[in-house]
C-alpha positions as CSV (number, residue, x, y, z in Angstrom):
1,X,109.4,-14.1,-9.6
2,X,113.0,-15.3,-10.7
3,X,113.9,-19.1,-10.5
4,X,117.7,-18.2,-11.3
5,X,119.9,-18.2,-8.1
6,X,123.7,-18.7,-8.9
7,X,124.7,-18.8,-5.5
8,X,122.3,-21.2,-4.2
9,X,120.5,-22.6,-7.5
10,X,117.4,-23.0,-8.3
11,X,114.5,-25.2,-7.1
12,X,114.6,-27.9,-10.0
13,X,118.2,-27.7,-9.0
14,X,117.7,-28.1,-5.5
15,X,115.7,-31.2,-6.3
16,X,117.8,-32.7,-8.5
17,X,120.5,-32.8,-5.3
18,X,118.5,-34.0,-3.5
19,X,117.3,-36.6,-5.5
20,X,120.4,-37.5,-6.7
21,X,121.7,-37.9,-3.1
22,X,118.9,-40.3,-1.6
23,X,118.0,-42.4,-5.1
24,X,114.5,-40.8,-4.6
25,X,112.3,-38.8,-6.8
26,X,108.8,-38.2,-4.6
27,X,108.9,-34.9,-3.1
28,X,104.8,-35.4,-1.8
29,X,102.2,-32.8,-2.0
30,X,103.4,-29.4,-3.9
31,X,102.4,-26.9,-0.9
32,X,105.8,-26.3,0.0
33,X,106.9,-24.8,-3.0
34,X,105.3,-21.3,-3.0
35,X,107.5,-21.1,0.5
36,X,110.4,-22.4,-1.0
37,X,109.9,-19.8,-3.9
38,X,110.2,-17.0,-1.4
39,X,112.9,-18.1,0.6
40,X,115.0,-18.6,-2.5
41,X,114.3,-14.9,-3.6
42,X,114.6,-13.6,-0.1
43,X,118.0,-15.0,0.4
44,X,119.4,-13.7,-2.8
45,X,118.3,-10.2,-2.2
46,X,118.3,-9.5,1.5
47,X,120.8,-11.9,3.0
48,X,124.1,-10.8,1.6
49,X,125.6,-14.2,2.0
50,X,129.0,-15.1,1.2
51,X,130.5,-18.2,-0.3
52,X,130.5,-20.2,2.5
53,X,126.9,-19.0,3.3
54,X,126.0,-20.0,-0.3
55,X,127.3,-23.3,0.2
56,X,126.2,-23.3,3.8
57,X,122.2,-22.2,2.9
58,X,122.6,-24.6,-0.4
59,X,123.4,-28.0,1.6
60,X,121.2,-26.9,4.3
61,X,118.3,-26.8,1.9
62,X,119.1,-30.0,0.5
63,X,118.8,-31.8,3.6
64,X,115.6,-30.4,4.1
65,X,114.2,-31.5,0.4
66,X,116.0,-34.8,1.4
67,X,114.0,-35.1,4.5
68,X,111.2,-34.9,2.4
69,X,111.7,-38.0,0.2
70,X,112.8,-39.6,3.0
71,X,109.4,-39.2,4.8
72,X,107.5,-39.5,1.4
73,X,108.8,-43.1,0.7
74,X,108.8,-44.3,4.4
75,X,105.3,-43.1,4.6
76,X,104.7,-45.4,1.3
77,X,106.2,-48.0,3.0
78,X,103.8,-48.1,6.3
79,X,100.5,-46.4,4.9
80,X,98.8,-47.7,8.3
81,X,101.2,-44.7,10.2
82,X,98.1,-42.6,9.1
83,X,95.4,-44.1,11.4
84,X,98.3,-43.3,14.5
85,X,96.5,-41.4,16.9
86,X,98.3,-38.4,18.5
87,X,96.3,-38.0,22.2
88,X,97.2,-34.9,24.6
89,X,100.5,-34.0,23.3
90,X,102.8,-31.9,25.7
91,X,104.0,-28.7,23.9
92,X,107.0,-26.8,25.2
93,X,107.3,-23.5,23.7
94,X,108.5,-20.3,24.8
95,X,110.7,-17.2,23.9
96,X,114.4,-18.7,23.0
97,X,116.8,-19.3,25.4
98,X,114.6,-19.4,28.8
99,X,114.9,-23.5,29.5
100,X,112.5,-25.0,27.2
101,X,115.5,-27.5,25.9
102,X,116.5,-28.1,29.3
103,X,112.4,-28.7,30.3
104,X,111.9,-30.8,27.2
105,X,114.4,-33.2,27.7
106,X,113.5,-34.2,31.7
107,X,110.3,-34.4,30.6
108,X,111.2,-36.6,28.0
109,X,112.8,-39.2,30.5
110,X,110.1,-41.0,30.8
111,X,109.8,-43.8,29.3
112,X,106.0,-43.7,28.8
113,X,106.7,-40.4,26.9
114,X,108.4,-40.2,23.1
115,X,110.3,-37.1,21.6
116,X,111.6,-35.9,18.3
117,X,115.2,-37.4,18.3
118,X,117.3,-35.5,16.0
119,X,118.4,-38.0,13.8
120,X,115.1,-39.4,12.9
121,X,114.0,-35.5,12.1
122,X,115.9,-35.8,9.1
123,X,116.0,-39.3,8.1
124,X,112.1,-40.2,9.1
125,X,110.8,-43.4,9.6
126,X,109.3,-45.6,12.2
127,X,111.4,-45.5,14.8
128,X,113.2,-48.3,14.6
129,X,114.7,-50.3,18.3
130,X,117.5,-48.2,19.9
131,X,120.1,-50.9,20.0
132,X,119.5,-50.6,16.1
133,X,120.3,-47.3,15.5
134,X,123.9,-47.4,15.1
135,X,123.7,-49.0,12.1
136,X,121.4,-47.1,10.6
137,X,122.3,-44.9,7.2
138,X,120.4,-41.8,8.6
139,X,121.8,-42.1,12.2
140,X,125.1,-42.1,11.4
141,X,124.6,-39.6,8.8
142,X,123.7,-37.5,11.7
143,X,126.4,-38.4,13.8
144,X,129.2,-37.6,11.3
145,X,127.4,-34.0,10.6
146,X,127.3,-33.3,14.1
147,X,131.0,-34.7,14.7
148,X,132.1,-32.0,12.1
149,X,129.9,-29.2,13.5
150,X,131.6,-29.6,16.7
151,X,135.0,-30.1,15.4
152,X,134.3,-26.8,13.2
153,X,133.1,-24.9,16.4
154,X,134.0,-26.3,19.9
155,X,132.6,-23.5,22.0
156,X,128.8,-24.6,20.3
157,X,128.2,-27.3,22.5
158,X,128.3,-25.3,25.3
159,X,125.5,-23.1,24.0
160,X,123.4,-25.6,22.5
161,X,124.5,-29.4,22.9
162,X,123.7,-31.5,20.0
163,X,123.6,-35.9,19.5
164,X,121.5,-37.5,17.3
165,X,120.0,-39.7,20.1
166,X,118.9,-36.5,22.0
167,X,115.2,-35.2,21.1
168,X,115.1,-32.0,19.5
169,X,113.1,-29.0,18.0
170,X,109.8,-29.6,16.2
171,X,111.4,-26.9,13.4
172,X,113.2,-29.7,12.0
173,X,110.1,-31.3,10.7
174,X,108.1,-28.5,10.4
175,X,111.2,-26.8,8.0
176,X,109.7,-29.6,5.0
177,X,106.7,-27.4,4.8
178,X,108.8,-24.4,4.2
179,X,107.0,-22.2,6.7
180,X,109.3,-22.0,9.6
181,X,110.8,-19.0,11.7
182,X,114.0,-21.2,11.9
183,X,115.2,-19.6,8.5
184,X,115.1,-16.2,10.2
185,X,117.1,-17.0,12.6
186,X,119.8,-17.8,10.6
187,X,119.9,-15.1,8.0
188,X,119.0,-11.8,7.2
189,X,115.6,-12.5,5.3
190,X,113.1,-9.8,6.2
191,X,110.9,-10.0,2.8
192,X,110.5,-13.9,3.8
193,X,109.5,-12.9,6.8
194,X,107.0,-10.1,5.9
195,X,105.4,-13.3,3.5
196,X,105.5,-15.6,6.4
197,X,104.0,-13.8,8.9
198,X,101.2,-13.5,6.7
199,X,100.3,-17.1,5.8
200,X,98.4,-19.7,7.8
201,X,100.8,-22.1,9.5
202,X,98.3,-25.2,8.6
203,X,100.8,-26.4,6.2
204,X,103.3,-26.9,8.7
205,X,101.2,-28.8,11.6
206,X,100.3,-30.7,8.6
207,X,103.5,-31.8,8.1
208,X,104.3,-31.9,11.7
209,X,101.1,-34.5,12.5
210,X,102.1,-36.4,9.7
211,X,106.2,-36.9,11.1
212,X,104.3,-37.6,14.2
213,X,102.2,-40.6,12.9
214,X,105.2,-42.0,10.9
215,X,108.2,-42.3,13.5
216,X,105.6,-42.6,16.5
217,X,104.2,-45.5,14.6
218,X,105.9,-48.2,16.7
219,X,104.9,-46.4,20.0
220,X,101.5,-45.6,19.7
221,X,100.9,-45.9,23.6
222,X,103.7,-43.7,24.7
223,X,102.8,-39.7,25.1
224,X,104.2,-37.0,22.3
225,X,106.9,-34.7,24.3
226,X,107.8,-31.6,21.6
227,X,109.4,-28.9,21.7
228,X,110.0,-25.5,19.8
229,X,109.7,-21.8,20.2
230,X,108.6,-21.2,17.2
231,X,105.0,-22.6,18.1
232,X,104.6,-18.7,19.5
233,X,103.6,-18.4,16.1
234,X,101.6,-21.1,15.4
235,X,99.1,-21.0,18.2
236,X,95.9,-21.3,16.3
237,X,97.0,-24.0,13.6
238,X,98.6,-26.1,16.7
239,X,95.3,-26.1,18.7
240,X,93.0,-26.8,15.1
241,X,95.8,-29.8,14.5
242,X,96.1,-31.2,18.0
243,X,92.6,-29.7,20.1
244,X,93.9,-31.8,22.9
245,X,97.1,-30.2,23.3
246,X,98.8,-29.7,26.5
247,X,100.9,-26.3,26.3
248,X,103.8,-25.3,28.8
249,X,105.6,-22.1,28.3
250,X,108.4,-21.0,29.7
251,X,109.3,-17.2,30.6
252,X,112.3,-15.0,31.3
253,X,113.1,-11.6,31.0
254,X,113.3,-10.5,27.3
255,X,116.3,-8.2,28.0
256,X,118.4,-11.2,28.7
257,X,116.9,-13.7,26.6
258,X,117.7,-11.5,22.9
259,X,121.2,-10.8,24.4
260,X,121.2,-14.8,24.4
261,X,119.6,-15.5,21.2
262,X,121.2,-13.1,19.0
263,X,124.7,-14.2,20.5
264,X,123.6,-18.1,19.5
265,X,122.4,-17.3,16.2
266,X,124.9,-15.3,15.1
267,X,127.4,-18.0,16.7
268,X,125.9,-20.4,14.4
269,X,125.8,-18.6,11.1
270,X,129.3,-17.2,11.4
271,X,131.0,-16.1,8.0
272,X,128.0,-16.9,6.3
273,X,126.7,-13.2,5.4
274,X,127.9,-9.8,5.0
275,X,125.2,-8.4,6.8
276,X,123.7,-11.1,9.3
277,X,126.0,-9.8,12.2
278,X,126.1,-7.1,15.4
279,X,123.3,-5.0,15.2
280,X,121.7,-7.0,12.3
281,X,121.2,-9.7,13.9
282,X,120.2,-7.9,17.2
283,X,117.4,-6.3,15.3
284,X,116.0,-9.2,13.6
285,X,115.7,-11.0,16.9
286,X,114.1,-8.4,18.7
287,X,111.5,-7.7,16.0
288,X,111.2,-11.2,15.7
289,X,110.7,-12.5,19.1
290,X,108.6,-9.4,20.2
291,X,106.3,-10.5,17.4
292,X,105.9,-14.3,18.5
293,X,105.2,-13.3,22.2
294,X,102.8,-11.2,20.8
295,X,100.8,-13.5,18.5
296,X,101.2,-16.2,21.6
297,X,99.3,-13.9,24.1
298,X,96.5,-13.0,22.3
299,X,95.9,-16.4,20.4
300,X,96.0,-18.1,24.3
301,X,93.0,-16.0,25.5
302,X,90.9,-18.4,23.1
303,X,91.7,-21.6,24.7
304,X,91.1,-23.2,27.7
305,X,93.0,-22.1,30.3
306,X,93.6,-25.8,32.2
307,X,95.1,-27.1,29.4
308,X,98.1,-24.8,29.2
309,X,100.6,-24.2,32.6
310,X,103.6,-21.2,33.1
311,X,106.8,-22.1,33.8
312,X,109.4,-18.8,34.9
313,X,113.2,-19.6,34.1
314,X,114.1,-18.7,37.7
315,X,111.9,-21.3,39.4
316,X,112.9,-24.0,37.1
317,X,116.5,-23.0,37.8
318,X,115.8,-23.1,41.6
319,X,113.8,-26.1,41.6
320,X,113.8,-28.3,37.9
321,X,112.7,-31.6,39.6
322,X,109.8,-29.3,41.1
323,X,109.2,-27.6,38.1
324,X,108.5,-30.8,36.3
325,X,106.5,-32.6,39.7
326,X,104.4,-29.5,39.4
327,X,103.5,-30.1,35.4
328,X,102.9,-33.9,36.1
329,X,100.2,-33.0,38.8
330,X,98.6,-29.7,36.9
331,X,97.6,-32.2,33.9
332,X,97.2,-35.4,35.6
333,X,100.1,-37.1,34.5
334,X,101.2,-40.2,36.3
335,X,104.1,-39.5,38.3
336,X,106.0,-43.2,39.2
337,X,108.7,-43.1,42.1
338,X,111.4,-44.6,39.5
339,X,110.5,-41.7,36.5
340,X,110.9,-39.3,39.4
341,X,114.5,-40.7,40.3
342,X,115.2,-40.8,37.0
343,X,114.4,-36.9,36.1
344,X,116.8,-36.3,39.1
345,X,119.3,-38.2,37.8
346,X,119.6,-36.6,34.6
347,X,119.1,-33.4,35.8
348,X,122.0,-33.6,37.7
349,X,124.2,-35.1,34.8
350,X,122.9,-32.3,32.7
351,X,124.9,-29.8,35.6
352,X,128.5,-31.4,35.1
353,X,128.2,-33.4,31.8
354,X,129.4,-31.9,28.1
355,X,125.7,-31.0,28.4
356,X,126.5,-28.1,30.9
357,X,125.7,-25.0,29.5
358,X,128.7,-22.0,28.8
359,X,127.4,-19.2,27.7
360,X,128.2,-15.5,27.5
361,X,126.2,-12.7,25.9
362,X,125.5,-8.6,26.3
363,X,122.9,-6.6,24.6
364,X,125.7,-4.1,23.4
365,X,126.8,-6.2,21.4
366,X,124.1,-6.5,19.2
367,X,123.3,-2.7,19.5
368,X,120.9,-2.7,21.9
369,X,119.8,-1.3,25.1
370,X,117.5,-2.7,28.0
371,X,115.6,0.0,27.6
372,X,115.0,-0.5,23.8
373,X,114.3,-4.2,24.1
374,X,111.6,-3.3,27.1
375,X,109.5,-0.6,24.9
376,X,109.2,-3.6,22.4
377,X,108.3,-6.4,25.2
378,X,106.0,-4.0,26.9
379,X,103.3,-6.1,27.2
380,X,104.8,-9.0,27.3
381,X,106.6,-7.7,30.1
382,X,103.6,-6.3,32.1
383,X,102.2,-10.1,31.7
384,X,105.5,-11.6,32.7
385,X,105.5,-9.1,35.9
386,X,101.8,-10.0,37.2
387,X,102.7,-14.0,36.6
């Protein structure tokens, strides 16, 4: 396997940036690297990226690696973050684009209840007191990134609003241990993908536990909120890592939902490949997606059935506050009159604020047909019909 990338560089490379950047030399435990390996190699011969992709993939990468020494010398710092329990975690997961952000973050209002803010899943450490945060290097790190990716691209933040105080996707931890469906989505990378589906995803709940313990360390009583759609893929390894896990997922109709995520994805990788574009991109989600819901299914029918609960874009749309009253009583979950007015406050912030959604989408544009995209969601769709 080649080490040589001119367009992105190679991994000694890669970690040289990165520890050049933080002052930081201990990248942890070496399981990452065989993933790394094959990401490198798939992006040089399958994702046709440009310049600016080059650039885009390279600095993207070094956050990651950076994230990595970040953890590794925080974790150094507070060695008693590895006797942090993790008890009954709530897991949102779903196919993209069918609420799971909007679900996550009311059931993250509650104050008895901790998330994965964005900022702290790149810079990790214990989570230090809010009023604190604006002074912290990694927070305002975030803040200027996301500052520039909205300047860059206005018309993101109504498709996916971002702030490094708001809790985000588990893939930004789980994206150290180089296992992570979030690549895919991003570029064209369909060798990585035929080596990923393959593996065990122990390495990233690994990882994932471990950023758990570490920024949770200072809130050992409050319950884990998390969030991610890639966890469709992850089933088994989730359940073996957390066997108390509470799951939710969310459903919609898959001929919308691809429409949706290819129109985001490619949004967000714009002029970064040659290829990753139209009907690309429109493939690679399908195929994608169609897989996860189909690994989901059939690694569910192993578990208990009480400690997962369905949630159907339309009700939540209907109903939210209902929607989240109804998960509260299915897994016994304290519900206090002033969380509850709280969820309907933010709920209806979330209807007129900047975090409105604006979104507009087709399947045609991606080269796709209804009929196509139910053949591949078949089942899922028969499943989705009878729920």
């Amino acid at each position: 396997m080649s080490t040589t990338r001119p367009a992105i560089g190679t991994i000694e490379q890669l970690h040289e940036a990165a520890a050049s950047a933080t002052g930081l030399t201990d990248f942890g435990e070496d399981e990452y690297l065989d993933g790394l390996a094959v990401l490198l190699d798939s992006y040089a011969s399958d994702a046709a990226l440009t310049e600016q992709g080059a650039g885009w993939i390279r600095s993207m990468l070094r956050t990651v690696l950076e994230s990595r020494l970040y953890a590794q010398e925080s974790g150094k710092r507070h060695p008693e973050h590895a006797d942090v329990e993790v008890r009954r975690p709530i897991f949102v997961t779903g196919l993209p684009r069918t609420g799971t952000t909007a679900l996550h973050r009311l059931l993250c209002v509650n104050p008895a209840s901790q998330g994965l803010e964005h900022w702290l899943t790149e810079t990790p450490q214990p989570r230090p007191p809010r009023d604190a945060w604006p002074d912290n290097p990694g927070y305002r790190r975030m803040q200027k990134w996301i500052e520039a990716r909205h300047a860059a691209d206005p018309g993101f933040k109504g498709m996916h609003f971002m702030a490094p105080d708001i809790v985000e996707e588990c893939w930004r931890v789980e994206r150290q241990s180089m296992r992570s469906v979030a690549f895919e989505n991003t570029a064209h990378l369909p060798s990585y993908s035929r080596w990923l589906a393959e593996q065990g995803m122990e390495p990233a709940y690994r990882m994932h536990r471990r950023m758990l313990q570490l920024i949770g360390l200072n809130d050992r009583d409050r319950r884990w909120v998390l969030k991610n759609p890639g966890h469709l893929f992850g089933l088994d390894a989730l359940m073996r890592t957390y066997p108390d896990a509470l799951v939710i997922q969310t459903h919609r109709d898959p001929r919308t939902i691809i429409a949706s995520v290819s129109s985001l994805n490619e949004r967000a990788s714009a002029g970064n490949s040659t290829v990753f574009r139209g009907e690309v991109v429109g493939a690679d989600m399908l195929e994608l997606w169609a897989r996860g819901a189909e690994t989901f299914a059939a690694a569910r029918k192993r578990y208990d059935p009480a400690q997962f609960i369905d949630v159907h874009y339309a009700d939540f749309v209907a109903d939210a506050v209902g929607v989240v009253e109804t998960i509260y009583d299915r897994f016994g979950i304290e519900l206090t009159g002033e969380v509850h007015a709280a969820i309907e406050a933010s709920h209806a912030e979330s209807k007129v604020s900047e975090r409105r959604p604006v979104h507009r989408y087709q399947l045609a544009d991606y080269g796709l047909t209804e009929e196509q995209v139910a053949e591949r969601f078949a089942g899922y769709l028969a499943e989705f019909a009878r729920s």
